[in-house]
C-alpha positions as CSV (number, residue, x, y, z in Angstrom):
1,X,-248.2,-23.5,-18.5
2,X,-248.3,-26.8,-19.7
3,X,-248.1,-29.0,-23.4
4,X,-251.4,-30.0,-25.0
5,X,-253.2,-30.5,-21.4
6,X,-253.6,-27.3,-19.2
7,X,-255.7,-26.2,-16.0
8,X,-258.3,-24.9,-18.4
9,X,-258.7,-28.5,-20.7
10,X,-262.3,-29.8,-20.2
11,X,-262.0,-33.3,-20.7
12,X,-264.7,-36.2,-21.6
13,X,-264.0,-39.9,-21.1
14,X,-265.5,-42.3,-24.0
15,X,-266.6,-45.6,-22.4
16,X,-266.4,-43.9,-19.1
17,X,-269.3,-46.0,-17.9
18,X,-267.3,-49.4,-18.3
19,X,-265.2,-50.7,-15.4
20,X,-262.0,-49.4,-16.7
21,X,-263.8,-46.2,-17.4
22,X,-265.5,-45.5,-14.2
23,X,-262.7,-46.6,-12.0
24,X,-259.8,-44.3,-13.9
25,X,-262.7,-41.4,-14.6
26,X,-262.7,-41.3,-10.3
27,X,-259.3,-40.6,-10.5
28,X,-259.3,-38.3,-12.5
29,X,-261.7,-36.4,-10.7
30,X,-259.5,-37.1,-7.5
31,X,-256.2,-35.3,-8.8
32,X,-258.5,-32.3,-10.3
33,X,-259.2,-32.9,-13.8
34,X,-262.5,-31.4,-15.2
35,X,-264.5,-33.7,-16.4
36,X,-267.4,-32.5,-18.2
37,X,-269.4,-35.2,-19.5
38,X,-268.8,-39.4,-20.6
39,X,-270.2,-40.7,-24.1
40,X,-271.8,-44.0,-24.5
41,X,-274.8,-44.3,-27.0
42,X,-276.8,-47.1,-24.8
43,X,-276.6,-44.5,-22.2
44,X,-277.2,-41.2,-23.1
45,X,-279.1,-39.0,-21.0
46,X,-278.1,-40.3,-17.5
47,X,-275.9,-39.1,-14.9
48,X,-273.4,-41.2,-13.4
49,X,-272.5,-40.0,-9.7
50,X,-268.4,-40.1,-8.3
51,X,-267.4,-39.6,-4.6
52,X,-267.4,-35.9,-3.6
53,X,-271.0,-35.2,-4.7
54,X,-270.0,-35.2,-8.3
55,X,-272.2,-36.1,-11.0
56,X,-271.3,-36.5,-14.3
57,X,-273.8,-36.2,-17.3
58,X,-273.5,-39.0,-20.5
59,X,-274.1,-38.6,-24.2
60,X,-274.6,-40.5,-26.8
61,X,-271.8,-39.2,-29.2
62,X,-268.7,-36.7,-29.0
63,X,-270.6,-34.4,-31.1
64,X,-273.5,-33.8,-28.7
65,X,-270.6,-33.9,-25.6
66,X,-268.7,-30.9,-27.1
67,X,-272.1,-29.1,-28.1
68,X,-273.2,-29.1,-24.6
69,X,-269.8,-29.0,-22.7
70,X,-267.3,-27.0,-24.7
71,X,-265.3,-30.5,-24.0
72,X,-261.6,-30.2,-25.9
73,X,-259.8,-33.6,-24.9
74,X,-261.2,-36.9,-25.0
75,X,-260.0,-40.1,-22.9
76,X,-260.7,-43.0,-25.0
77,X,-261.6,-46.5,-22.5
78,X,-262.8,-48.6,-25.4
79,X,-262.3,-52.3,-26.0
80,X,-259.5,-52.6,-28.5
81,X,-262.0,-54.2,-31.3
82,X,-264.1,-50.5,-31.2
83,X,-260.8,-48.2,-30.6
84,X,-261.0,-47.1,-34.3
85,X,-264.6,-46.3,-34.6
86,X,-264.2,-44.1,-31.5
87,X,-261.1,-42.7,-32.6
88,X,-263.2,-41.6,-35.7
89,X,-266.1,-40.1,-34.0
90,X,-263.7,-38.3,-32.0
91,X,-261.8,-36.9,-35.0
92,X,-265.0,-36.2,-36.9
93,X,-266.3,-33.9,-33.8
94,X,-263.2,-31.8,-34.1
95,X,-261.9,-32.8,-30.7
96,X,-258.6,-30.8,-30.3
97,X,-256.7,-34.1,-28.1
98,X,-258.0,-37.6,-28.3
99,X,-256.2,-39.8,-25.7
100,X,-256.2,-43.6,-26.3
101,X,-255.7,-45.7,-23.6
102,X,-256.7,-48.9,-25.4
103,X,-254.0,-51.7,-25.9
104,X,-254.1,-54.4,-27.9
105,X,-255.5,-52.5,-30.9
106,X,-254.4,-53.4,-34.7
107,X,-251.9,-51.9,-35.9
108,X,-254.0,-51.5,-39.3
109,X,-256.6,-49.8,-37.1
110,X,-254.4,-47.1,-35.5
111,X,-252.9,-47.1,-39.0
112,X,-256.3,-46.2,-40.4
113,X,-257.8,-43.9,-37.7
114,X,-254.0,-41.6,-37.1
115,X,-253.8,-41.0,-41.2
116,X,-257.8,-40.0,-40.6
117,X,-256.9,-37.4,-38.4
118,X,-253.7,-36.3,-39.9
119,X,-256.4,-36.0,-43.6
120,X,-259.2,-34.4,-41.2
121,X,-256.9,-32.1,-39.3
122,X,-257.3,-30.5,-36.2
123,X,-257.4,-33.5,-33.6
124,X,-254.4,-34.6,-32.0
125,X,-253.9,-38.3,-30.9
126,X,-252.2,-39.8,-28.0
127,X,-251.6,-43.6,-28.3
128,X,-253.1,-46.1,-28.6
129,X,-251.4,-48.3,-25.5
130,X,-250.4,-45.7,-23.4
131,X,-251.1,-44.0,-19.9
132,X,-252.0,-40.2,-21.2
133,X,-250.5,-37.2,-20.1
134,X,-250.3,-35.3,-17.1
135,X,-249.5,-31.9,-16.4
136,X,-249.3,-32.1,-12.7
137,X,-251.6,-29.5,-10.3
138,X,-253.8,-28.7,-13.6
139,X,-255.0,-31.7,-15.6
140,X,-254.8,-35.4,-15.4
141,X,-255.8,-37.4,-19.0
142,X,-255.3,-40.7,-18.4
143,X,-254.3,-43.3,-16.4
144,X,-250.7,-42.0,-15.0
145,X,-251.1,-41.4,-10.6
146,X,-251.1,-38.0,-10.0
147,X,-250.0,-38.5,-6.3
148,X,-246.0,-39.2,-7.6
149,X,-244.9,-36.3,-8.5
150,X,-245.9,-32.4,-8.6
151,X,-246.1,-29.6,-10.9
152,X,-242.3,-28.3,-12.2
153,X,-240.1,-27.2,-14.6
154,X,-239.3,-30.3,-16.8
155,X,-240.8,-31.9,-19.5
156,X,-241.4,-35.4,-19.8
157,X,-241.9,-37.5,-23.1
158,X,-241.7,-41.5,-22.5
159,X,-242.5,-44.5,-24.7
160,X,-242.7,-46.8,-21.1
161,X,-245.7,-45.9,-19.2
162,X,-244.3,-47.9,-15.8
163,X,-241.0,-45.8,-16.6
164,X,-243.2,-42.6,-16.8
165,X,-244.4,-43.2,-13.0
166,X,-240.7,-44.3,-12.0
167,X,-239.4,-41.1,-13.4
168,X,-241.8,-38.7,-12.0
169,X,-241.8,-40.2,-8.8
170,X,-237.9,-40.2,-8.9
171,X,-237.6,-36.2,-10.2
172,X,-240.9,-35.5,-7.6
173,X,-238.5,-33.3,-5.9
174,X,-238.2,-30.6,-8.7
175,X,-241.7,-31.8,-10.1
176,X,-243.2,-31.9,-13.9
177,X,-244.7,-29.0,-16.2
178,X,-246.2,-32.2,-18.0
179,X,-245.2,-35.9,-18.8
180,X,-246.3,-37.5,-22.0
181,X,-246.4,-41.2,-22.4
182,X,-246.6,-41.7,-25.9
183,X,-247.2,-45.2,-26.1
184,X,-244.6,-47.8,-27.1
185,X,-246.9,-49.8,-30.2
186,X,-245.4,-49.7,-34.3
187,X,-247.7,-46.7,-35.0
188,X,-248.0,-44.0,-33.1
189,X,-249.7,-40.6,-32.8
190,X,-248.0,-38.5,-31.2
191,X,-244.7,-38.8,-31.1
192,X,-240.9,-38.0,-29.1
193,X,-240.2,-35.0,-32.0
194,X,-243.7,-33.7,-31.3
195,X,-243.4,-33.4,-28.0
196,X,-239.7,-32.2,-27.8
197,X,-240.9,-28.9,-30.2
198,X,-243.9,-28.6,-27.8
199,X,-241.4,-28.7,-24.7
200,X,-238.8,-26.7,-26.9
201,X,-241.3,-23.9,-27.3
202,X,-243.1,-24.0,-23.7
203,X,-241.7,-21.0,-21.6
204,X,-242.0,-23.0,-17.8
205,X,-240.4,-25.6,-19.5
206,X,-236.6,-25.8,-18.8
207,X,-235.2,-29.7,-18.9
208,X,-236.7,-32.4,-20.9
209,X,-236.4,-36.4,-20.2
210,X,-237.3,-38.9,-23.0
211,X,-237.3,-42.2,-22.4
212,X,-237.3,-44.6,-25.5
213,X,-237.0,-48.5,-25.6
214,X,-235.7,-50.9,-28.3
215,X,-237.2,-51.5,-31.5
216,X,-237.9,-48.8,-34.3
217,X,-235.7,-45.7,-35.2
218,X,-238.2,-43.4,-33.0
219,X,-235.2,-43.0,-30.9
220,X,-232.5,-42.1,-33.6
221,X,-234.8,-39.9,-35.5
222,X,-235.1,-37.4,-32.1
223,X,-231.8,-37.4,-32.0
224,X,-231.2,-35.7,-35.1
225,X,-234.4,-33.5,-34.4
226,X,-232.7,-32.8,-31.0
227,X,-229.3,-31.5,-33.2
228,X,-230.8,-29.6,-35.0
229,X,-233.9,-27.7,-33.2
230,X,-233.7,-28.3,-29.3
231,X,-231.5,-25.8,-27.2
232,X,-232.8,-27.0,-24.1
233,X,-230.7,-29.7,-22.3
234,X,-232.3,-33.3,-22.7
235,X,-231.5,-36.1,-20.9
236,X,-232.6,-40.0,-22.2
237,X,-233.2,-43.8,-21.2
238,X,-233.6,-46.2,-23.7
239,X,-235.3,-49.6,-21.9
240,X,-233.7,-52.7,-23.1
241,X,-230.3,-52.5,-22.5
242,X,-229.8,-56.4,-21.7
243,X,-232.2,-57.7,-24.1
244,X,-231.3,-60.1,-26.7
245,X,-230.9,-58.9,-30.4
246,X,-233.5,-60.7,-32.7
247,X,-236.0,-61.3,-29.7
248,X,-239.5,-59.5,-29.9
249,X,-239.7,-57.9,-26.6
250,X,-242.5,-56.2,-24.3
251,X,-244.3,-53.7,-26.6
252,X,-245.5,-54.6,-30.2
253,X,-243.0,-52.2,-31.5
254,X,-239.7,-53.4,-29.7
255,X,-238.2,-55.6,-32.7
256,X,-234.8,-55.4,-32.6
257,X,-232.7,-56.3,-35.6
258,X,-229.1,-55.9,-36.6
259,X,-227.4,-52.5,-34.6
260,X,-230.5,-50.0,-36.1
261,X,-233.0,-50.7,-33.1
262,X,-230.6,-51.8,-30.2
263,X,-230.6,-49.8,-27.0
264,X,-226.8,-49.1,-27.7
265,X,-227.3,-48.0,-31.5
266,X,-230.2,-45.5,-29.5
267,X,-228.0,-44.2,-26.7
268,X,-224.8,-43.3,-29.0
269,X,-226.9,-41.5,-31.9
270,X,-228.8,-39.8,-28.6
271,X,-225.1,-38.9,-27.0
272,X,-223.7,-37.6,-30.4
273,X,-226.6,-34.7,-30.4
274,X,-225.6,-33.6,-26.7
275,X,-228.0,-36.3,-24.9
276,X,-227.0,-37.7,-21.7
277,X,-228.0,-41.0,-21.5
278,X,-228.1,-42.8,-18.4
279,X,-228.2,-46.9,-17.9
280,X,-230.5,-47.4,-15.5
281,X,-233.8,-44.9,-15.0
282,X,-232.2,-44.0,-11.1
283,X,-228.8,-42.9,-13.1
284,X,-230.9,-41.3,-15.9
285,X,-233.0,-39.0,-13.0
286,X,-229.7,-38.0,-11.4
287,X,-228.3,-36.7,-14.7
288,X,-231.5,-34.2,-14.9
289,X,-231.0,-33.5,-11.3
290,X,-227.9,-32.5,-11.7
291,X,-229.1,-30.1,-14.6
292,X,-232.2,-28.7,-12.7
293,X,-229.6,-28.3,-10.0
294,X,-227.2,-26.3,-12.3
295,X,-230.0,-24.2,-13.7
296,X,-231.3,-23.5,-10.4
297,X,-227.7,-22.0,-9.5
């Protein structure tokens, strides 16, 4: 069992036959993901062939793709500039998951596309800016290795996507039912609450690590969801411990100003709902291993 990406997900990649697209569609393939088809409208109709005698047929829209493969996620590997048009025509086919790799795409855009699908129902997004989701040994959607870590009993939801890999290669030990990286821009689709009721209510789901980062109340906000609906023990990061206050840092969405966004306003409304926090990622994995070890005993 896994959250939003299983064994049984058959995923499509649109703009799988750019450079971006081809290289991470091949690895894909290489850690076991089905991928049933690729959409581009210049090419529709051809095959494009992967290492391991794998060909892999391309259509012109998401709408033909799911006709013809019973396709359920899309990987989105569009320039930024045409992120929201294929956002749309995957929300308009019904896809259950669209993953959007893309960064760099306005704020307005993911603004426009997210409320789109949240009108339209139906489609869950991933993203924009972020590495996709893994469940380790089923399904790879995305960009995350899938040679760091293997398949487990915790839950993984991050905002960091280099974070997401340190983590799961640190925990590879006791291994991943799935890890999420959500993406760290202003706006958002998926987000840490949605993926802590989705690991709240998996069964082979035991221990949960979020990792947030400066900027935005994303992190206080799961806190109090955390209080109040999570029974499963969590433990957190938040990334930006020695930045500056007032600075803009990394990701479009870390703007820290006053205490409300600091990584120390994060970790003490985390702490108060039962969250152990650690300072550094390495201290943050040994508090879950401790856990898994408890659990296990």
């Amino acid at each position: 069992m896994a959250i939003f990406l299983t064994a049984d997900s058959k995923v499509i990649v649109q703009g799988m036959t750019g450079s971006e697209g081809m290289k991470h569609t091949q690895r894909m393939l290489r850690s076991g993901t089905a991928i049933v088809g690729g959409v581009n409208p210049r090419k529709a109709g051809t095959e494009v062939e992967f290492e391991g005698d794998t060909t892999v047929p391309v259509f012109g829209t998401v709408a033909e793709a799911i006709e013809a493969t019973g396709a359920d996620v899309s990987v989105i590997f569009v320039p930024a500039a045409f992120t929201k048009a294929a956002a749309v025509e995957a929300i308009d086919a019904g896809i259950p998951l669209a993953v959007v790799i893309t960064e760099g795409v306005a704020v307005k855009d993911t603004a426009e596309f997210f409320n789109y699908a949240q009108a339209k129902g139906g489609t869950r997004i991933i993203g924009p800016n972020c590495p996709g989701l893994i469940s380790p040994g089923a399904s790879n959607a995305g960009i995350i290795p899938a040679d760091i870590s293997g398949s487990g009993r915790i839950g993984l939801v991050s905002k960091s996507g280099t974070l997401t890999y340190q983590m799961m290669y640190e925990l590879r030990d006791f291994g991943f039912s799935t890890g999420v990286g959500i993406g760290g821009d202003p706006i958002i689709g998926t987000t840490h609450i949605d993926c802590l009721e989705a690991f709240e209510n998996d069964p082979d789901t035991d221990a949960i690590v979020m990792i947030g980062e400066i900027g935005g109340d994303a992190e206080e906000r799961a806190a109090a969801y955390i209080k109040d609906h999570v029974t499963k023990p969590v433990v957190g990061y938040v990334a930006g411990f020695t930045a500056p206050e007032g600075k803009t840092m990394g990701h479009a969405g870390a703007i820290v100003s006053g205490s409300s966004g600091t990584a120390q306003a994060k970790k003490e409304a985390l702490e108060a709902a039962g969250v152990k926090v650690g300072k550094t990622p390495s201290e943050t994995a040994d508090l879950m291993r401790e856990i898994m070890q408890g659990l296990a005993g």
